[in-house]
C-alpha positions in Angstrom: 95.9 26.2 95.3 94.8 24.0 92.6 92.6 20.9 91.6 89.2 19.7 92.7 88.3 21.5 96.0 84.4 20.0 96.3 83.7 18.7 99.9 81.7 15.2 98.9 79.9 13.6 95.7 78.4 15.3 93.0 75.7 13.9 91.0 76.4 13.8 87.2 75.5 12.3 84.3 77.1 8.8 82.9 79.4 8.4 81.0 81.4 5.8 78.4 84.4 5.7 81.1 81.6 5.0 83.8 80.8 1.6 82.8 83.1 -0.7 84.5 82.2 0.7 88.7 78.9 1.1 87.1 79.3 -2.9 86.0 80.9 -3.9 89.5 78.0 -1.9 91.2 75.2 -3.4 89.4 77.0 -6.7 90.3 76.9 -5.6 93.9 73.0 -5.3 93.3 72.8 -8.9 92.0 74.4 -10.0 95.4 72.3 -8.2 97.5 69.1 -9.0 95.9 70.3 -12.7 96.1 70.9 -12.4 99.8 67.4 -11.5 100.1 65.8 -14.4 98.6 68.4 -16.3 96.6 65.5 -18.5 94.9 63.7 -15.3 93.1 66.6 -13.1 92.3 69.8 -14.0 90.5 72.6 -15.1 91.9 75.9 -13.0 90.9 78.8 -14.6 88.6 82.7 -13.8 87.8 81.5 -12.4 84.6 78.3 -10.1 86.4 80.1 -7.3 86.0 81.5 -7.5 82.4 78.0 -8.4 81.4 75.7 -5.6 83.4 78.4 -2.8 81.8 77.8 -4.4 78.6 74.0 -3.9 79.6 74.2 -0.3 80.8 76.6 0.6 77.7 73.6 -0.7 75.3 71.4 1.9 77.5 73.5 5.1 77.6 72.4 6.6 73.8 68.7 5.8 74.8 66.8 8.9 74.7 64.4 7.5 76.8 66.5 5.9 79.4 68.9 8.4 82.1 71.5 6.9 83.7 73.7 9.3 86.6 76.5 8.4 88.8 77.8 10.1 92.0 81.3 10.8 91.7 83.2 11.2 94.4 86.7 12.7 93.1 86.4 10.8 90.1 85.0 7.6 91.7 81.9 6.8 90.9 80.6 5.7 94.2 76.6 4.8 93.1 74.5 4.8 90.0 70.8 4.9 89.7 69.6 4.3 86.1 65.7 5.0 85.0 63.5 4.9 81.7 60.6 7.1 80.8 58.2 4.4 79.7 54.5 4.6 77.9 51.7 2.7 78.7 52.2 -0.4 80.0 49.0 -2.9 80.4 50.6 -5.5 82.1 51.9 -3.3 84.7 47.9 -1.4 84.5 49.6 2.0 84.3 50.0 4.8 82.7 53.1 6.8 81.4 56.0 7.2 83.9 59.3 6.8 84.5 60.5 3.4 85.7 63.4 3.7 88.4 64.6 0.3 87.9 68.0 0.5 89.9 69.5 2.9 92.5 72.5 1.4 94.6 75.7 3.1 96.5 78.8 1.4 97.1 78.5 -0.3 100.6 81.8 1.5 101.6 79.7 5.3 101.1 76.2 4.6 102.6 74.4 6.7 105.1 76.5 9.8 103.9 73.5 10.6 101.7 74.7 9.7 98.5 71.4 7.7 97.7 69.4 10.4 98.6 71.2 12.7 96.2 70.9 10.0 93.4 67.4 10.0 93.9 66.6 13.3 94.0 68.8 13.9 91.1 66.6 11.2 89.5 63.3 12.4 90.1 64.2 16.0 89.2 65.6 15.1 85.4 62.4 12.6 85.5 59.9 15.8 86.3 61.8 18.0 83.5 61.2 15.0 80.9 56.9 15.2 81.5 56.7 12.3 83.4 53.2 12.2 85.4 54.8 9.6 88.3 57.6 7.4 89.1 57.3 3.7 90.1 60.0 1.5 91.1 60.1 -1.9 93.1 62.6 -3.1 95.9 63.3 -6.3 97.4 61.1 -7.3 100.4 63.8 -6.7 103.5 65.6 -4.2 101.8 64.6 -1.8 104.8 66.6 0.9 104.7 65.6 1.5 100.5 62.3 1.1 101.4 62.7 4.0 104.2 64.2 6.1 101.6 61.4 5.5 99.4 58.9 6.7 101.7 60.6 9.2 102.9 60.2 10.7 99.4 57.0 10.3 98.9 56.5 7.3 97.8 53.6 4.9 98.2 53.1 1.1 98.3 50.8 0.1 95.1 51.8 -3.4 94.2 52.8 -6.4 95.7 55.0 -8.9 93.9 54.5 -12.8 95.4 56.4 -14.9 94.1 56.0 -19.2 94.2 58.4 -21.7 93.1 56.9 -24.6 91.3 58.6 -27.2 93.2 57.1 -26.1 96.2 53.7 -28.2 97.5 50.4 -26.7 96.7 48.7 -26.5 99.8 
């Protein structure tokens, strides 16, 4: 008997190879996030994916940023990509690391997988110093939001958002 034998994803760190599912996942993001409100959040193009893997590939060698996949027998299935930040005025906060994206391919939800990610997360986060993590998710994105409570976390800010060529009232 020989070859991989694991029973599910594993939770590693990214790689170079990484960035084109990590480029058609973050593209995936674009598109959801649009579906929630396609006049605050982008809407996603041909070249979205060649374009966030360029992105991602500019943030791998960061010694402040931690990017990890779950890989699935050598498909990488969901990413989640963080930054340990320092102060930050305009946000009125303190040090912490920023999760700014967490997604799993629609295909592999509800096995877990984002669960994994963000635990994965949170523990190379903790071993880094970091006093908190703070992230944001799209208003309706329910079923993030229950994961996010479910670990923990708490509401602290609200983002509005107004488009300019609406009527004051």
């Amino acid at each position: 008997m020989s070859g991989d034998t694991r029973k599910g994803p594993i939770v590693r760190a990214a790689e170079r190879t990484d960035l084109p599912r990590i480029g058609r996942l973050g593209a995936q993001l674009v598109a959801e996030h649009h579906d929630f409100d396609a006049r605050r959040f982008l809407a996603a193009k041909n070249r979205t994916p060649t374009d966030y893997a360029a992105f991602m590939s500019s943030q791998l060698n960061d010694p402040n940023v931690i990017i990890l996949v779950a890989d699935d027998n050598s498909d990488v299935i969901g990413y989640a990509y963080a930054a340990v930040e320092d102060y930050d005025y305009m946000s009125l906060r303190g040090p912490a690391g920023v999760l700014h994206d967490i997604i799993v391919d629609p295909e592999n939800r509800r096995r877990g997988v984002g669960r994994m990610l963000l635990h994965a997360m949170l523990k190379q986060l903790k071993a880094r110093g970091t006093p908190r993590v703070v992230l944001t998710t799209a208003e309706g994105n329910d079923a993030a939001i229950k994961l996010f409570s479910n670990t923990k976390f708490r509401r602290t800010m609200i983002e509005m958002t107004r488009e300019m060529d609406d009527n004051p009232s």
